[in-house]
C-alpha positions in Angstrom: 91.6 -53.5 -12.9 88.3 -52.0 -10.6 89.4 -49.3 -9.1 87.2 -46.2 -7.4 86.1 -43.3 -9.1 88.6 -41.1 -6.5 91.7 -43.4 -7.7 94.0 -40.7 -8.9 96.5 -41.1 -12.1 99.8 -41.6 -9.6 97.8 -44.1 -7.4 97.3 -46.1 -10.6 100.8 -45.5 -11.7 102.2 -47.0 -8.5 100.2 -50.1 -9.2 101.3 -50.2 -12.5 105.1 -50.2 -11.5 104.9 -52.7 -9.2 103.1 -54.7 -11.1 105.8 -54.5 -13.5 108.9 -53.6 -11.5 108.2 -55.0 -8.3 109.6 -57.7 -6.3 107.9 -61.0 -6.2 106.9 -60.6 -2.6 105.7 -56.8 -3.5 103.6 -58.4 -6.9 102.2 -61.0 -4.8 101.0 -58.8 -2.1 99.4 -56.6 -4.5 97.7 -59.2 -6.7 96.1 -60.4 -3.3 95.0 -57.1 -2.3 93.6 -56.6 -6.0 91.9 -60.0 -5.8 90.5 -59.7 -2.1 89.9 -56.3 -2.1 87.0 -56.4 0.4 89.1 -59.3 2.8 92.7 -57.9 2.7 95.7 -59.3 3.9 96.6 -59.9 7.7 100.3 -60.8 8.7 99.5 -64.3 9.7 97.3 -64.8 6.4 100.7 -63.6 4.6 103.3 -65.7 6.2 100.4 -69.0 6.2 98.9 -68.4 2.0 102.3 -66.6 1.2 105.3 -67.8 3.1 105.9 -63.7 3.6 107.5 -63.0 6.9 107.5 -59.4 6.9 104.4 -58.0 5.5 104.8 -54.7 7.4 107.8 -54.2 5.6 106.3 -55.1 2.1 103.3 -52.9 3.3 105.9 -49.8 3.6 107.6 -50.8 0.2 103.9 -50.5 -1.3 103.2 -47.2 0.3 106.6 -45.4 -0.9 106.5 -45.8 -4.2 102.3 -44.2 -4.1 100.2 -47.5 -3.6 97.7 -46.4 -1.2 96.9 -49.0 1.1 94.3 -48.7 4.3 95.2 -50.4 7.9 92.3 -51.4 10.4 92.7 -53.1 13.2 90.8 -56.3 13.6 89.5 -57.6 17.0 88.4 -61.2 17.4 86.8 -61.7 21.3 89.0 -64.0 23.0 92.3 -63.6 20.8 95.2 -60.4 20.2 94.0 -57.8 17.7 95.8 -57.9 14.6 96.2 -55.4 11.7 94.4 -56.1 8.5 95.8 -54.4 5.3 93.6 -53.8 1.9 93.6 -51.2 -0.8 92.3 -47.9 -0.7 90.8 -47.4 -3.9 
């Protein structure tokens, strides 16, 4: 696993649990985030690659249990701004 130099001992704890005691959806968000950690994960890539309806939600799940997770807004010219979700470490 690459993680940052300022990745603390929970942060990597919280990946750890999920990885092991998360729900599918939850594992599968994280192992994209892990892989893709410079793209991320938007809510139409999710519901498209994924079949994940409510990656918000999944987001939040992440968050609680000490995953830390970064949210930037993307803006395309022409087209709605979405949110783009990746990994903080």
């Amino acid at each position: 696993m690459r993680t940052s130099v300022n990745t603390t001992p929970a942060q990597l704890s919280a990946i750890k649990q999920v990885q092991a005691d998360g729900t599918p959806q939850q594992r599968t968000v994280l192992a994209h985030l892990m892989d893709w950690r410079d793209k991320g994960l938007s809510q139409l890539e999710a519901r498209h690659l994924y079949r994940i309806a409510a990656l918000p939600r999944r987001i939040a799940d992440l968050v609680e249990v000490g995953v830390p997770i970064r949210k930037a807004r993307d803006q395309i010219p022409g087209e709605r701004g979405h949110i783009r979700y990746s990994l903080d470490i």
